[in-house]
VOGU-3710 file (C-alpha; in Angstrom, 3 decimals, decimal comma):
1> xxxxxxxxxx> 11,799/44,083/-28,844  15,030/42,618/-27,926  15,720/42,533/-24,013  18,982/43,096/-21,882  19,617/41,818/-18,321  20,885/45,061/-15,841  23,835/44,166/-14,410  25,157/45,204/-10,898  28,452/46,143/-10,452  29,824/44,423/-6,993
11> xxxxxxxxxx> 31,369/48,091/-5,969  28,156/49,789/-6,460  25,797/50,625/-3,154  22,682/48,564/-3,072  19,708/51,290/-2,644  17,918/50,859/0,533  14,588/49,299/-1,812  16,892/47,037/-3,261  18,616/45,441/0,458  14,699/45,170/1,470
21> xxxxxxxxxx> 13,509/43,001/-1,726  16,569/40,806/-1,393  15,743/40,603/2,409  12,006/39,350/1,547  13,805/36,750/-1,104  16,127/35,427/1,614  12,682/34,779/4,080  10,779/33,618/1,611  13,102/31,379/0,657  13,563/29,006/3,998
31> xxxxxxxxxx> 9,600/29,400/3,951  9,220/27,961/1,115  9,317/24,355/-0,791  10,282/25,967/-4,578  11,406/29,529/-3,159  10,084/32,433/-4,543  10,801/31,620/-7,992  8,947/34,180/-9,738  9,808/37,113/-6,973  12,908/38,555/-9,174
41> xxxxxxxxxx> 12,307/36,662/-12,040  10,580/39,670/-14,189  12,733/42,115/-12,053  15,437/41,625/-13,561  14,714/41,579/-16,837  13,719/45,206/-18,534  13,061/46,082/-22,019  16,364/47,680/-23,889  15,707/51,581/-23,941  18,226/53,928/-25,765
51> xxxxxxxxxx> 21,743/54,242/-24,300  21,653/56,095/-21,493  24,791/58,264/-19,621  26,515/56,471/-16,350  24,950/59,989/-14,865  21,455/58,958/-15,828  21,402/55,386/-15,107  20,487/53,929/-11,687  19,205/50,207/-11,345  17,431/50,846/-8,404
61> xxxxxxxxxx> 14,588/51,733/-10,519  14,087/48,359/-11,840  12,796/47,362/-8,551  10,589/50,239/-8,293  7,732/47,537/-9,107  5,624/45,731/-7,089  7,090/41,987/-7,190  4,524/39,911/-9,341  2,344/37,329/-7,501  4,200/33,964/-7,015
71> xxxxxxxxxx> 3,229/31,268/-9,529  0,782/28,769/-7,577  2,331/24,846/-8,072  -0,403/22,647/-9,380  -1,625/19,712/-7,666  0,456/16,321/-8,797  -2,375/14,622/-11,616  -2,029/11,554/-12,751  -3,141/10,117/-16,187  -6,564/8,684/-16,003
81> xxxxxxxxxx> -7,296/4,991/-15,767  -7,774/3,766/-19,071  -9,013/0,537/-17,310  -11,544/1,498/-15,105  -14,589/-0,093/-17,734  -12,419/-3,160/-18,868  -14,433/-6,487/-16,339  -12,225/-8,990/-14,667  -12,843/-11,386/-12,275  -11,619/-11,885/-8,780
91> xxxxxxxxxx> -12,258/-14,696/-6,021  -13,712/-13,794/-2,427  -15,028/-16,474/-0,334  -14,571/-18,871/-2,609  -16,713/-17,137/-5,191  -16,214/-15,362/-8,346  -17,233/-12,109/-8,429  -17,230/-10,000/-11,247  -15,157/-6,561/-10,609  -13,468/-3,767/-12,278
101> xxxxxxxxxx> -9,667/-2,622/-11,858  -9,554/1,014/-11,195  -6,222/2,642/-9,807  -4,998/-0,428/-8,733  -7,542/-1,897/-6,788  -10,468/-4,127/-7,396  -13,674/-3,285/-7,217  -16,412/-5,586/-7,323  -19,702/-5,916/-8,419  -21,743/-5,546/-4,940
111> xxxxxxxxxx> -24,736/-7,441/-5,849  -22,708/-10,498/-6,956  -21,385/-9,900/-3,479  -24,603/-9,733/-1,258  -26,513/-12,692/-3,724  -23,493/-15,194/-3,231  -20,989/-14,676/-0,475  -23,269/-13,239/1,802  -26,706/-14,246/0,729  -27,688/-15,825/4,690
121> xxxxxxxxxx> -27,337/-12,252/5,870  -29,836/-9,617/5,443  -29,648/-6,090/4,414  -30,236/-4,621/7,875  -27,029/-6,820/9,532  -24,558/-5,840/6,466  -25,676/-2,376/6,669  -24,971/-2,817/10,506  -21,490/-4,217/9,860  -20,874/-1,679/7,007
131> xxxxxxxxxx> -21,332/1,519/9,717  -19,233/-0,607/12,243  -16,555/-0,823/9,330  -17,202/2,217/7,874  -17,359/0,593/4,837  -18,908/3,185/1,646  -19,622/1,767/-1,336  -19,799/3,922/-5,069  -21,714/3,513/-7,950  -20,363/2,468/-11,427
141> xxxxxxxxxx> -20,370/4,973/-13,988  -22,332/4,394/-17,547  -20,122/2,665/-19,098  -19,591/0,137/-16,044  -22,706/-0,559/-15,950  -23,314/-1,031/-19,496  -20,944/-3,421/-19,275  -22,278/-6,027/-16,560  -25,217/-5,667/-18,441  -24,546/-6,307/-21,881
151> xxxxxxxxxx> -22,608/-9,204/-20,087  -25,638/-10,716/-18,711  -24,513/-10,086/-14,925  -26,588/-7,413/-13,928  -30,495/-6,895/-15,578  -30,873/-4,473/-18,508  -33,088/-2,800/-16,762  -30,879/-2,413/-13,847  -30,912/1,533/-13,299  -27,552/1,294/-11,426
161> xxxxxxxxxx> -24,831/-0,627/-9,286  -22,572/-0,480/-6,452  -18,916/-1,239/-6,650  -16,869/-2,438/-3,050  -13,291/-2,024/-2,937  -11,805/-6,195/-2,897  -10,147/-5,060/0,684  -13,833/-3,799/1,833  -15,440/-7,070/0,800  -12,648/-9,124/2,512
171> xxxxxxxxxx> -12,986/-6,939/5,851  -17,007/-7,260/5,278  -17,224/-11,097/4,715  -14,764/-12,030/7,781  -16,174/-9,897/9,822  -19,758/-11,513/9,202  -18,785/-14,894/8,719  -15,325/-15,338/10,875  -16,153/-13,632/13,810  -16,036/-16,456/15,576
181> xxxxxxxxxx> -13,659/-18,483/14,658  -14,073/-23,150/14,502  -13,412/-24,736/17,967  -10,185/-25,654/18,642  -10,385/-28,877/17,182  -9,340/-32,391/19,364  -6,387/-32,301/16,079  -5,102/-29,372/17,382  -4,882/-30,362/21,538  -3,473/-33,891/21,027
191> xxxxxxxxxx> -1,073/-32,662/18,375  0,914/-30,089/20,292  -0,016/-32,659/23,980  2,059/-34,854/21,358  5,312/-32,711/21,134  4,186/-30,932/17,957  5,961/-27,999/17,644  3,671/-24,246/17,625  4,860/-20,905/18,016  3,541/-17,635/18,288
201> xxxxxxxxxx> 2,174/-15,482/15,039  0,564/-12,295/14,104  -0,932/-10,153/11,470  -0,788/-6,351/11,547  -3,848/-6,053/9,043  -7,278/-3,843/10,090  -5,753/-3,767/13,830  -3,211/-6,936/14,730  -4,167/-10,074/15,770  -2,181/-12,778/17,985
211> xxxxxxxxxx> -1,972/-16,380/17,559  -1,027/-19,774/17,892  0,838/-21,753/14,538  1,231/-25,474/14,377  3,113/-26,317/11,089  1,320/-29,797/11,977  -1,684/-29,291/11,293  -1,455/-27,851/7,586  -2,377/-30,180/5,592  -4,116/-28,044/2,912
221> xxxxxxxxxx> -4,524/-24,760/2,162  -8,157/-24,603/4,378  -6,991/-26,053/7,023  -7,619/-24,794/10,609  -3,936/-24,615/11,614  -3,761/-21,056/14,063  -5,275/-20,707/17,159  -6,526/-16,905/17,479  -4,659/-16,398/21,075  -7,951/-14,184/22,313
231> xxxxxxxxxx> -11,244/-16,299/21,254  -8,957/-19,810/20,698  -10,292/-19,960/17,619  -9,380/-22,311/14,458  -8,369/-20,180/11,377  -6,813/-21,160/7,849  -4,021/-18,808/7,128  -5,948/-17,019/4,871  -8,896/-16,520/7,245  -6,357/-15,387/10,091
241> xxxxxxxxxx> -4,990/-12,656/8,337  -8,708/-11,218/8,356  -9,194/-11,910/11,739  -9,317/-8,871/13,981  -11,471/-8,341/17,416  -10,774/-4,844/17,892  -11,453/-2,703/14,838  -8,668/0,076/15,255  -7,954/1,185/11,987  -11,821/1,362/10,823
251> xxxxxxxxxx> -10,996/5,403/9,407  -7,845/4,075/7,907  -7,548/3,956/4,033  -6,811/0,352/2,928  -5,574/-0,214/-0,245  -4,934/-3,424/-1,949  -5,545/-6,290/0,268  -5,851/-9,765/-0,690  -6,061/-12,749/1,963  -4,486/-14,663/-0,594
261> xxxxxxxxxx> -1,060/-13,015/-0,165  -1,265/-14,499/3,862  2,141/-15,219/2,881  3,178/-11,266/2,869  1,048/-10,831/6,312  1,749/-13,787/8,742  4,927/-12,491/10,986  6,702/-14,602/13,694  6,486/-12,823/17,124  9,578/-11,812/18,124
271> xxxxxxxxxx> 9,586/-12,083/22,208  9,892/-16,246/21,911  12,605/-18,452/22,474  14,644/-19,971/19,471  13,953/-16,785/17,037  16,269/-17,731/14,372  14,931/-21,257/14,711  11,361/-20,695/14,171  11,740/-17,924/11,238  12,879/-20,662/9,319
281> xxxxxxxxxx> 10,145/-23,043/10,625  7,743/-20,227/9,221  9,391/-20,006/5,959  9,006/-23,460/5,123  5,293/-23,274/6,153  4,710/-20,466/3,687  6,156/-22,590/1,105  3,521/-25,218/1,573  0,772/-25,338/-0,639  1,790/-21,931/-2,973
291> xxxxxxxxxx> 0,434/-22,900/-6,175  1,788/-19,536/-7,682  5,645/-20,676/-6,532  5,059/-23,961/-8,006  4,037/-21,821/-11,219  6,874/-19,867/-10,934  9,250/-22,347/-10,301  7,857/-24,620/-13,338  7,921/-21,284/-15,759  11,742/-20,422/-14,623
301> xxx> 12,452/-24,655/-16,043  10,598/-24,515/-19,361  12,411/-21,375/-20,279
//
């Protein structure tokens, strides 16, 4: 049945049914992110009938019906992760652990985790830290797990495993094995007693920490070169950026950390003398030791 849109003349009085339902479109309407979309949309549109007289015809009575329930949005989906059962490996304390990439982040095989990086802790002092953390763990799904099997990390006759988010496991291992940081080593005092210049850093990751950068002192990528300014303890960069001593942000959702990018976290503080100065200081400090610039750099000449 073919259909015909009613049209209003401009000089024709709006019936007092018709002023109301364009009143309730003009409220909804501010209320609203998409407006009432659907609140006119079948209103206006009536199936052709046989030509009627001008003396017959009134187009109030196409608003005579109850306005249709607005359309409810969907929720945003995204596609699934085709990923999620395809293993990788990642590196956390200087060990490799086995993981999975799922949305982005890595998540690793926990009993790799607990057996290597922290196998001089028990059960009851991880669980401890994990509730202090609140740290939650998941399970791999079938096909995860058949995976580590058939791969010879896990038992076949494992009946299941736990996956950690890689920015769990880094918060987890520093905060049992970095607590305290290494004394400020005799390096450190004679170095800046020796005009070495230091200035003052600081990480915003899992709740800020202040500290105490001398250039000097690193002279490879593990070396103790920032003073935490609360405990005055000796941290790599990559340690420092996990370094926290009040745990603010423990019902916080972090995504995607890696202490390797220390680069990305490390910020001059700005309240210091010579600003400008010691940015630049810091910059060149970043650029020491970065195997993946060197990579870069030697990639961008072959090409």
């Amino acid at each position: 049945m073919m259909e015909t849109v009613v049209a209003v003349s401009k000089q024709q009085q709006y019936s007092p049914h018709l002023k109301k339902v364009l009143k309730t479109y003009q409220l909804s309407a501010v209320k609203s992110l998409h407006g009432p979309s659907t609140l006119l949309g079948t209103a206006t549109v009536v199936p052709k009938k046989e030509p009627a007289t001008p003396a017959t015809s009134d187009c109030g009575d196409v608003f005579m019906a109850p306005p249709p329930f607005p359309i409810q949005q969907l929720p945003i989906l995204t596609t699934p992760d085709q990923s999620r059962s395809e293993l990788s490996e990642t590196v956390l304390e200087g060990e490799t652990i086995s993981c999975f990439v799922v949305g982005g982040e890595k998540r690793l095989c926990l009993p790799q985790v607990l057996n290597s990086v922290l196998r001089e802790f028990s059960l009851f002092q991880i669980n401890q830290v994990c509730e202090e953390l609140q740290i939650f763990c998941s399970r791999c799904n079938p096909e995860q797990l058949e995976v580590l099997k058939v791969t010879g990390i896990l038992p076949m006759t494992a009946p299941s495993c736990g996956l950690i988010t890689k920015t769990d496991a880094e918060r987890l291992s520093s905060a049992l094995l970095h607590r305290i940081g290494g004394l400020v080593i005799k390096a450190a005092v004679s170095a800046r007693e020796g005009g070495a210049l230091s200035f003052e850093v600081y990480h915003e990751c899992f709740g800020k920490c202040k500290g105490i950068c001398t250039p000097e002192l690193y002279t490879d990528r593990n070396a103790h070169c920032i003073e935490c300014a609360e405990c005055h303890g000796m941290f790599s960069p990559q340690k420092f950026v996990c370094h926290v001593h009040r745990f603010k942000e423990n019902r916080t959702c972090h995504w995607g950390f890696d202490s390797s990018n220390w680069r990305s976290y490390i910020l001059i503080a700005e309240d210091q003398d010579e600003y400008e100065k010691l940015s630049k200081v810091l910059e060149k400090f970043k650029e020491q030791h970065d195997n993946t610039a060197n990579t870069f750099q030697h990639s961008k000449r072959k090409q």
